[in-house]
N, CA and C atoms of all chains as a GROMACS GRO file, in nm:
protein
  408
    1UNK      N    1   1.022 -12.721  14.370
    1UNK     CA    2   1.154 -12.707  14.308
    1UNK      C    3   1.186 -12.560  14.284
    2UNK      N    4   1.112 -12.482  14.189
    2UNK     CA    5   1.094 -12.359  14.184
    2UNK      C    6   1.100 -12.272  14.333
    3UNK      N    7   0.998 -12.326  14.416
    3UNK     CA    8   1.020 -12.240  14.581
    3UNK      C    9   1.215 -12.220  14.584
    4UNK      N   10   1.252 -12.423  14.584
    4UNK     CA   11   1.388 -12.430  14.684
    4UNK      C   12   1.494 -12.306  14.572
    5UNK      N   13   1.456 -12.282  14.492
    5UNK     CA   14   1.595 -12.194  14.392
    5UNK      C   15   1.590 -12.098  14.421
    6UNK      N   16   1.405 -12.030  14.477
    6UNK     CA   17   1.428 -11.894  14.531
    6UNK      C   18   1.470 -11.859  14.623
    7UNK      N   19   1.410 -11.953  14.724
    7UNK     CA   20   1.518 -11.958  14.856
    7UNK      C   21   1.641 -11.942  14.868
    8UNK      N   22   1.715 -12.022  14.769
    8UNK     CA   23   1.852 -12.058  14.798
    8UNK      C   24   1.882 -11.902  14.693
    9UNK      N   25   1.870 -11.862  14.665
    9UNK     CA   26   1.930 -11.702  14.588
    9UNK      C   27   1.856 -11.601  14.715
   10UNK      N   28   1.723 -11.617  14.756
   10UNK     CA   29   1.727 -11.509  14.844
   10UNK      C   30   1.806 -11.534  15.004
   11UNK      N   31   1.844 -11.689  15.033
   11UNK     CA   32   2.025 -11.648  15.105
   11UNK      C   33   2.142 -11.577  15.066
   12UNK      N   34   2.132 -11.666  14.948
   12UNK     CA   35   2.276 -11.574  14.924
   12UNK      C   36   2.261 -11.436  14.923
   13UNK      N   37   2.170 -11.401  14.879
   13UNK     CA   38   2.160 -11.188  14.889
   13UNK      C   39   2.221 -11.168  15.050
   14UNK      N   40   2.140 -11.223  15.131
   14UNK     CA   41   2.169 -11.156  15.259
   14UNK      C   42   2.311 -11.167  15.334
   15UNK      N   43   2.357 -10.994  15.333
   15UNK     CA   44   2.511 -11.068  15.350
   15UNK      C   45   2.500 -11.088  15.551
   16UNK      N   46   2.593 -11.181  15.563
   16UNK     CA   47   2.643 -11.189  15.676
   16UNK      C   48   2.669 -11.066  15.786
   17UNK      N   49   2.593 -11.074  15.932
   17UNK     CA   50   2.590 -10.974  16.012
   17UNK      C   51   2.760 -11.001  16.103
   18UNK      N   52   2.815 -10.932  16.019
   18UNK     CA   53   2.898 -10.937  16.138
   18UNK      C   54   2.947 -10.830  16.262
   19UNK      N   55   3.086 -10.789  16.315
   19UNK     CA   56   3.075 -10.712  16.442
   19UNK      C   57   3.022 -10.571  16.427
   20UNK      N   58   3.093 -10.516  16.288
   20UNK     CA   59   3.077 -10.444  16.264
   20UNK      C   60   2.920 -10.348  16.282
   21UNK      N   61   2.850 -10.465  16.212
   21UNK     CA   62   2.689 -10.432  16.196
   21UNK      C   63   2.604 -10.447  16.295
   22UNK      N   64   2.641 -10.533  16.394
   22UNK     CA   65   2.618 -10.557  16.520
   22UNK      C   66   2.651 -10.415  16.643
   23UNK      N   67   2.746 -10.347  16.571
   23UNK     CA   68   2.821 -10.216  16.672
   23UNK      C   69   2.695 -10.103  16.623
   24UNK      N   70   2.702 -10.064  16.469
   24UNK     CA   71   2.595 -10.018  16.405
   24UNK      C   72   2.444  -9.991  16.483
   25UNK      N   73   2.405 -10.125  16.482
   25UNK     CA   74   2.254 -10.167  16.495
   25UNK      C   75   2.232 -10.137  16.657
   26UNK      N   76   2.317 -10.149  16.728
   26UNK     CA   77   2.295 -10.132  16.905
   26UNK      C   78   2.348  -9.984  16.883
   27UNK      N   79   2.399  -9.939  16.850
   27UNK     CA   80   2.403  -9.743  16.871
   27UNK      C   81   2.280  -9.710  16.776
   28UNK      N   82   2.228  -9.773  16.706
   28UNK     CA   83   2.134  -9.716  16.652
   28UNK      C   84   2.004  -9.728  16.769
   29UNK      N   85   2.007  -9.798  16.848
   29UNK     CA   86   1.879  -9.849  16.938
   29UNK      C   87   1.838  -9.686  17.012
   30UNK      N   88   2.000  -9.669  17.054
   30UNK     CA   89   2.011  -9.538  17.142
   30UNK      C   90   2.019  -9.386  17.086
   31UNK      N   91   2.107  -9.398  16.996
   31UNK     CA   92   2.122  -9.271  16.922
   31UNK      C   93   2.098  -9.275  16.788
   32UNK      N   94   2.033  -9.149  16.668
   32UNK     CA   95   1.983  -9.114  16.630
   32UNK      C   96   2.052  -9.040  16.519
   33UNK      N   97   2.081  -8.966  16.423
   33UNK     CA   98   2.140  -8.893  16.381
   33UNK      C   99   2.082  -8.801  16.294
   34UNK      N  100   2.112  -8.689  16.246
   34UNK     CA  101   2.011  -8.627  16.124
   34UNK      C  102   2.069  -8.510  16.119
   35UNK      N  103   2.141  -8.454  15.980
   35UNK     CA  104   2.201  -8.322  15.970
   35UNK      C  105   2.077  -8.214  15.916
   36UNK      N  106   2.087  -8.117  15.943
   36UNK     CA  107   2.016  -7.992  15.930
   36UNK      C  108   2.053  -7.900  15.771
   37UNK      N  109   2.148  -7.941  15.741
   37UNK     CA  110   2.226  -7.903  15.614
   37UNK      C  111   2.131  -7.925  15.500
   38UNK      N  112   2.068  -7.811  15.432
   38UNK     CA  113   2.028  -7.806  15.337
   38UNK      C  114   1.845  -7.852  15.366
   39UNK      N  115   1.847  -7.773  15.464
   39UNK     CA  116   1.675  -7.798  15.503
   39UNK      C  117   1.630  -7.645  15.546
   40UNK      N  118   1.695  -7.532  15.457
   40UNK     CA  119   1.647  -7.393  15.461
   40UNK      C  120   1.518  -7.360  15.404
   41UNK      N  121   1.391  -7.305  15.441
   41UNK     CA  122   1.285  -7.341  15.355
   41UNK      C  123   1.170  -7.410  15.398
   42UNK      N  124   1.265  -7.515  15.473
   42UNK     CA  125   1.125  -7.637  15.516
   42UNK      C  126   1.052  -7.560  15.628
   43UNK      N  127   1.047  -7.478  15.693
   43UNK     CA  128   0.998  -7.430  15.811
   43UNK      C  129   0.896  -7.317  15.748
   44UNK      N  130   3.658 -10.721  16.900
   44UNK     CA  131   3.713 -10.632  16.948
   44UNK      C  132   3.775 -10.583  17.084
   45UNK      N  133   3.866 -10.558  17.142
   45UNK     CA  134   3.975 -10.576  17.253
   45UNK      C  135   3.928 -10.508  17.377
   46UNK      N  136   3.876 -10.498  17.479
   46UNK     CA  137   3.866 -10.452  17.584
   46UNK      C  138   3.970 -10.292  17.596
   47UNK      N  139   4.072 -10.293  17.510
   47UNK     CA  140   4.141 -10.176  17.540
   47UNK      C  141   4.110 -10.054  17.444
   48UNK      N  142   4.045 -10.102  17.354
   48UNK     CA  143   3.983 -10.017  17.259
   48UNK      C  144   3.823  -9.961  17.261
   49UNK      N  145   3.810 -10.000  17.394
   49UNK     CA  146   3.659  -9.969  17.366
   49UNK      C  147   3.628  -9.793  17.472
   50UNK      N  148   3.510  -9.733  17.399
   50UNK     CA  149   3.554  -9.636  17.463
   50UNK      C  150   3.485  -9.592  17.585
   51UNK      N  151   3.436  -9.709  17.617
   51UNK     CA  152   3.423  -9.711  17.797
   51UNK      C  153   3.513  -9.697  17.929
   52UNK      N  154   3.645  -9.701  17.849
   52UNK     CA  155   3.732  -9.712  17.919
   52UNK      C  156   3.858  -9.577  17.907
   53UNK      N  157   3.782  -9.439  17.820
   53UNK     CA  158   3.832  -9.351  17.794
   53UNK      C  159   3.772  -9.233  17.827
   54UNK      N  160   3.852  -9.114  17.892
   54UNK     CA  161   3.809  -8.978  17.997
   54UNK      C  162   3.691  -8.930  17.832
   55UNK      N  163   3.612  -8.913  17.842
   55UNK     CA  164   3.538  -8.853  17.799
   55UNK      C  165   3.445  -8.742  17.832
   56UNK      N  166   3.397  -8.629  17.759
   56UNK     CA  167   3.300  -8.475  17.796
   56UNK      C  168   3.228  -8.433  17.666
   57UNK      N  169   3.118  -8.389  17.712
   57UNK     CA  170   3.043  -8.350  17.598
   57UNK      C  171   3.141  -8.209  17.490
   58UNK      N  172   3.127  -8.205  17.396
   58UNK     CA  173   3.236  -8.142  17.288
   58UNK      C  174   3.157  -7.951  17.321
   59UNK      N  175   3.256  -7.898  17.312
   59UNK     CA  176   3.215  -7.764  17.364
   59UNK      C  177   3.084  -7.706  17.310
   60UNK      N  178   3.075  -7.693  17.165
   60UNK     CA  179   3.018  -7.651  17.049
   60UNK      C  180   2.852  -7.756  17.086
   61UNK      N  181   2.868  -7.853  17.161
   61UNK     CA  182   2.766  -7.845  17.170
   61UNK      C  183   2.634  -7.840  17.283
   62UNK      N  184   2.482  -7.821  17.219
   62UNK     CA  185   2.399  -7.764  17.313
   62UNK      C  186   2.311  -7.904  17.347
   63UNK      N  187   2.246  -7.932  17.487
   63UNK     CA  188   2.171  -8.021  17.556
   63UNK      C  189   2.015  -7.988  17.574
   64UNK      N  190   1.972  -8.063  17.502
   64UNK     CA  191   1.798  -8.014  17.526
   64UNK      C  192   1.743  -8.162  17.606
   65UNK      N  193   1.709  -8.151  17.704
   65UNK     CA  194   1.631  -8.270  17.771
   65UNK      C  195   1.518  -8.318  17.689
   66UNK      N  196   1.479  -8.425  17.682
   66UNK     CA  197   1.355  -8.442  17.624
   66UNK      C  198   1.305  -8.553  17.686
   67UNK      N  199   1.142  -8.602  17.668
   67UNK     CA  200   1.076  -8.669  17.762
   67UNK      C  201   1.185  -8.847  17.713
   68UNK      N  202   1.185  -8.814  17.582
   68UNK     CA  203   1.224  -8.935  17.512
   68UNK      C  204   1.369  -8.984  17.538
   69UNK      N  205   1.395  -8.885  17.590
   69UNK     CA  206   1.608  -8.845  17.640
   69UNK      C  207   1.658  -8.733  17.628
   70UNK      N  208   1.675  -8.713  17.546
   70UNK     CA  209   1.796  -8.575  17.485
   70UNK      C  210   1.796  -8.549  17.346
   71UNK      N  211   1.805  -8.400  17.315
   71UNK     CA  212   1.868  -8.397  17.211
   71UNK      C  213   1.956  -8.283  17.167
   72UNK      N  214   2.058  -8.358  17.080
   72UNK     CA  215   2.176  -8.265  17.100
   72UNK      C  216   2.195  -8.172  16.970
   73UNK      N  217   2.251  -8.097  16.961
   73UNK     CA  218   2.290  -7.996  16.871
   73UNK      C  219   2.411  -7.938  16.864
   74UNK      N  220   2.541  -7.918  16.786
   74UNK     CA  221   2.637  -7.940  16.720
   74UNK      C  222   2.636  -7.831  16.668
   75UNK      N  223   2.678  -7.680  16.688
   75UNK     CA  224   2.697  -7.578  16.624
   75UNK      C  225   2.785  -7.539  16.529
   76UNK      N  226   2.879  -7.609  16.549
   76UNK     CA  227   3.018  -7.654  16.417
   76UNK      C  228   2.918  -7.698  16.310
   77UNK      N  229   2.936  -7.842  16.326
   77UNK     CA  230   2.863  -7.905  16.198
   77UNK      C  231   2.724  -7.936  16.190
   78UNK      N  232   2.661  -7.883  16.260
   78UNK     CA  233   2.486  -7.813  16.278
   78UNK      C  234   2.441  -7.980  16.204
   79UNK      N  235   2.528  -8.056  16.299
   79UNK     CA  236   2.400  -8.208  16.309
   79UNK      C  237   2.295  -8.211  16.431
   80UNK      N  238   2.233  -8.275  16.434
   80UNK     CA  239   2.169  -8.323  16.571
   80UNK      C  240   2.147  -8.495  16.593
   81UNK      N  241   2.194  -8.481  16.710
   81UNK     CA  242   2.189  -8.634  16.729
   81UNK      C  243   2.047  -8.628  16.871
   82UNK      N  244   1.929  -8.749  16.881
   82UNK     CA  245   1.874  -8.801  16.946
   82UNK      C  246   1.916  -8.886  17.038
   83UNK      N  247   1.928  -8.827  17.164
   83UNK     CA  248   1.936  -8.977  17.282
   83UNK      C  249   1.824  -9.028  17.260
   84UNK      N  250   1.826  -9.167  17.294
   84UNK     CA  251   1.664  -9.249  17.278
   84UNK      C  252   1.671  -9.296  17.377
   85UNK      N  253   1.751  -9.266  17.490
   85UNK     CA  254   1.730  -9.305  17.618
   85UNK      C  255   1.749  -9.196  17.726
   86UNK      N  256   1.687  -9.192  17.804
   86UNK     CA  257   1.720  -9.098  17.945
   86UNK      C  258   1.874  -9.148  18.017
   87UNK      N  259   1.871  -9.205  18.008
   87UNK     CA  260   2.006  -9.313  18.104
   87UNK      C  261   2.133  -9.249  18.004
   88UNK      N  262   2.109  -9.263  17.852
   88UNK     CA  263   2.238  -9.219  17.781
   88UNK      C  264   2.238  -9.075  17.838
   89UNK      N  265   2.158  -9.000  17.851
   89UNK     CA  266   2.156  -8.868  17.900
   89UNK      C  267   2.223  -8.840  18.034
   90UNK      N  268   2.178  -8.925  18.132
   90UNK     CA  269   2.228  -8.925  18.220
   90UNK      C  270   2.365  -8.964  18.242
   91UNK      N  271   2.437  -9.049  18.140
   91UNK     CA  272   2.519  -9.052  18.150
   91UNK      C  273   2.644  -8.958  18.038
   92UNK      N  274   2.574  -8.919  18.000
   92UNK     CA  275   2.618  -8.804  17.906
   92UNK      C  276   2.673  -8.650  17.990
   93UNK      N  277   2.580  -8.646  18.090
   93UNK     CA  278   2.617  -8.538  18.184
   93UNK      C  279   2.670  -8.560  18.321
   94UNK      N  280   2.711  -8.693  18.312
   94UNK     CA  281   2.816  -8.788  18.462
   94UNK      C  282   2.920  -8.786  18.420
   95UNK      N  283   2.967  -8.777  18.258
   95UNK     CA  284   3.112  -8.776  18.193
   95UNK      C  285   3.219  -8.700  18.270
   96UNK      N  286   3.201  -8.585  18.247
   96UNK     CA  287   3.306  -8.515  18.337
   96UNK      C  288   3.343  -8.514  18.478
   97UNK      N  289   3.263  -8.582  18.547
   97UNK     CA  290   3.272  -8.584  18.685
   97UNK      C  291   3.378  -8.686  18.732
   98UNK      N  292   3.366  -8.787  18.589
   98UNK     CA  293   3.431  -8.956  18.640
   98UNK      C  294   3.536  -8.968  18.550
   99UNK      N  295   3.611  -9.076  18.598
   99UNK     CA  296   3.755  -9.105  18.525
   99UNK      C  297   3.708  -9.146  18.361
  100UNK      N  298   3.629  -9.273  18.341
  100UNK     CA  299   3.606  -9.250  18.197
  100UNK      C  300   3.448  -9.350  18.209
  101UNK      N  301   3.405  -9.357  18.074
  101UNK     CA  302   3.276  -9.365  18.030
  101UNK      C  303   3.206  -9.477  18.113
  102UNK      N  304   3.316  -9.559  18.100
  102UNK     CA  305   3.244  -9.664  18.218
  102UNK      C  306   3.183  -9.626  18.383
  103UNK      N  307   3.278  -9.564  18.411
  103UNK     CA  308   3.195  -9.538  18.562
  103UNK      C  309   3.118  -9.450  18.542
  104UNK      N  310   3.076  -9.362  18.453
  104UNK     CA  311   2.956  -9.328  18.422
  104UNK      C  312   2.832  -9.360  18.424
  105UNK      N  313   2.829  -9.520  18.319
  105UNK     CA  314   2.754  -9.555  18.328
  105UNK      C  315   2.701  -9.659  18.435
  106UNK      N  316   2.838  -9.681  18.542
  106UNK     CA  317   2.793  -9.728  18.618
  106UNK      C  318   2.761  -9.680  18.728
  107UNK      N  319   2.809  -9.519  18.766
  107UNK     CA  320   2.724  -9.433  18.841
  107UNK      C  321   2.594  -9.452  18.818
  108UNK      N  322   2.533  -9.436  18.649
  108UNK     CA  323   2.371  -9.410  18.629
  108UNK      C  324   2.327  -9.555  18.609
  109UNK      N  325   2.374  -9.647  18.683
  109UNK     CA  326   2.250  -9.740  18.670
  109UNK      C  327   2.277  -9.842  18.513
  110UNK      N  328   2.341  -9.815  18.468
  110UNK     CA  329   2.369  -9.940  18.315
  110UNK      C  330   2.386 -10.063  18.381
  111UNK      N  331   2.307 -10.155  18.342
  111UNK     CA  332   2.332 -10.304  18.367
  111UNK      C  333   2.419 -10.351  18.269
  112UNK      N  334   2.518 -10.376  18.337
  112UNK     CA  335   2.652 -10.500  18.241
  112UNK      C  336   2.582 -10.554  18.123
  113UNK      N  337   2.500 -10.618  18.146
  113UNK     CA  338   2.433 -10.633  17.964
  113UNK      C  339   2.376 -10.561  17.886
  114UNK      N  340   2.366 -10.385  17.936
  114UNK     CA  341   2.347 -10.312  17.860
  114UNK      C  342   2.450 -10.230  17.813
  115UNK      N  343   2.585 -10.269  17.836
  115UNK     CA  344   2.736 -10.190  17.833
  115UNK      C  345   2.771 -10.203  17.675
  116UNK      N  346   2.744 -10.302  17.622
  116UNK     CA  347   2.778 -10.297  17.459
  116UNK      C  348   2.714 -10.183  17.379
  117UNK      N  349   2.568 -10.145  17.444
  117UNK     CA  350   2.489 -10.084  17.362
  117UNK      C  351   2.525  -9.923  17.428
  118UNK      N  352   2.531  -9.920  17.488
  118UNK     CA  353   2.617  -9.800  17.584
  118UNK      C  354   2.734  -9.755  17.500
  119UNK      N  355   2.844  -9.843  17.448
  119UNK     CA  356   2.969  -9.844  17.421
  119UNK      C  357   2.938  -9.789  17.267
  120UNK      N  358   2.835  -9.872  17.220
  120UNK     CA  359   2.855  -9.839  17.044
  120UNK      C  360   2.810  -9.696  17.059
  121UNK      N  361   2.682  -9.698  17.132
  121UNK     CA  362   2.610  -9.511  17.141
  121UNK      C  363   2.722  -9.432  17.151
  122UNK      N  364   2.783  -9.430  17.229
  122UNK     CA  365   2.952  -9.348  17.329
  122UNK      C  366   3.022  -9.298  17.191
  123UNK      N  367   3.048  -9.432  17.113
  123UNK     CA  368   3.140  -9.414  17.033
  123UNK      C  369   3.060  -9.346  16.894
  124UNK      N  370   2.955  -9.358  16.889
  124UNK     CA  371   2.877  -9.311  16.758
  124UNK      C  372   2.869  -9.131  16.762
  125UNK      N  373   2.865  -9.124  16.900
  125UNK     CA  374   2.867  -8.940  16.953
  125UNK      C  375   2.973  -8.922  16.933
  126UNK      N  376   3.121  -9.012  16.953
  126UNK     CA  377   3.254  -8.991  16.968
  126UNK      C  378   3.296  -8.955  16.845
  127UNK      N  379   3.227  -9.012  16.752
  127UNK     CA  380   3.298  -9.015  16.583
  127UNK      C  381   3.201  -8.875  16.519
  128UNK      N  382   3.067  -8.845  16.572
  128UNK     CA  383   3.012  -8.679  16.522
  128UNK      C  384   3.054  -8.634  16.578
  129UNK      N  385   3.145  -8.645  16.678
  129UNK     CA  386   3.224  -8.466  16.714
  129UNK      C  387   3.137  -8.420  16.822
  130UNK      N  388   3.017  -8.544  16.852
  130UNK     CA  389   2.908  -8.421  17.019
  130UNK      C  390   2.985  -8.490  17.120
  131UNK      N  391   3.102  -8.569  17.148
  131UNK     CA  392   3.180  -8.624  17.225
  131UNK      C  393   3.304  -8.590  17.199
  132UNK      N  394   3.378  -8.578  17.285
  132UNK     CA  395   3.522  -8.555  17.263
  132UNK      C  396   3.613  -8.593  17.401
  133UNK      N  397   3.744  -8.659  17.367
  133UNK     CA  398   3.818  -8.702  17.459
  133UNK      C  399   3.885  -8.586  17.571
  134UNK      N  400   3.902  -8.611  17.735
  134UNK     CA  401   3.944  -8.556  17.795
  134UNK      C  402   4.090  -8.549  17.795
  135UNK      N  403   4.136  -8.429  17.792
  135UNK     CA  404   4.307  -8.467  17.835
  135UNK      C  405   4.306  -8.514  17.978
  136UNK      N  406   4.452  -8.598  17.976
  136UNK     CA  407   4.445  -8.671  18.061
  136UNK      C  408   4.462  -8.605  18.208
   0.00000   0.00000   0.00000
């Protein structure tokens, strides 16, 4: 009983993938991103 | 999302400002304006990164270099993810 309540709250957290996140997640496969801004120092 | 909006189907060139480093892994780019860097994680985006200017728009690019039709979505979001940092930029027509 206890399991099915956690279950059913840890669905609802997960929101829905839609196109958007789908466009996201496949440019992420390929490209990469990372600004240099404010990394004076690290070297 | 509409077939006319996608930007496979738009003159595209790498953005002036920025510089091309080959890498075993693909590419990586650098953005002297806004001193980002973006990672190709593929050789093929590379390759088709430097077929841009030659061809009418992004699509025959990638279909010069070899993109299989079921890899055109993932092609399209990459295209457009360079398109929106500024290491892509549209051709006049």
């Amino acid at each position: 009983m206890a399991d099915a309540t956690i279950q059913a709250a840890t669905d609802a957290d997960i929101p829905a993938t839609d196109e958007g996140q789908d466009e996201l997640l496949e440019a992420e496969l390929l490209v990469e991103d990372v600004s240099i801004d404010g990394m004076c120092g690290v070297y | 999302m509409t077939e006319t909006t996608s930007v496979l189907d738009r003159p595209l060139e790498l953005a002036a400002q920025v510089s091309v480093r080959p890498e075993r892994f693909g590419a990586l780019l650098y953005h002297f304006g806004t001193r980002r860097l973006s990672f190709l994680k593929d050789p093929r985006l590379l390759a088709v990164v430097q077929r841009l200017p030659e061809v009418p728009t992004a699509r025959a690019a990638c279909t010069a270099c070899g993109v299989e039709p079921g890899s055109l979505r993932s092609f399209d979001a990459a295209l457009r993810r360079l398109l929106d940092t500024g290491m892509l930029q549209e051709r006049p027509a």
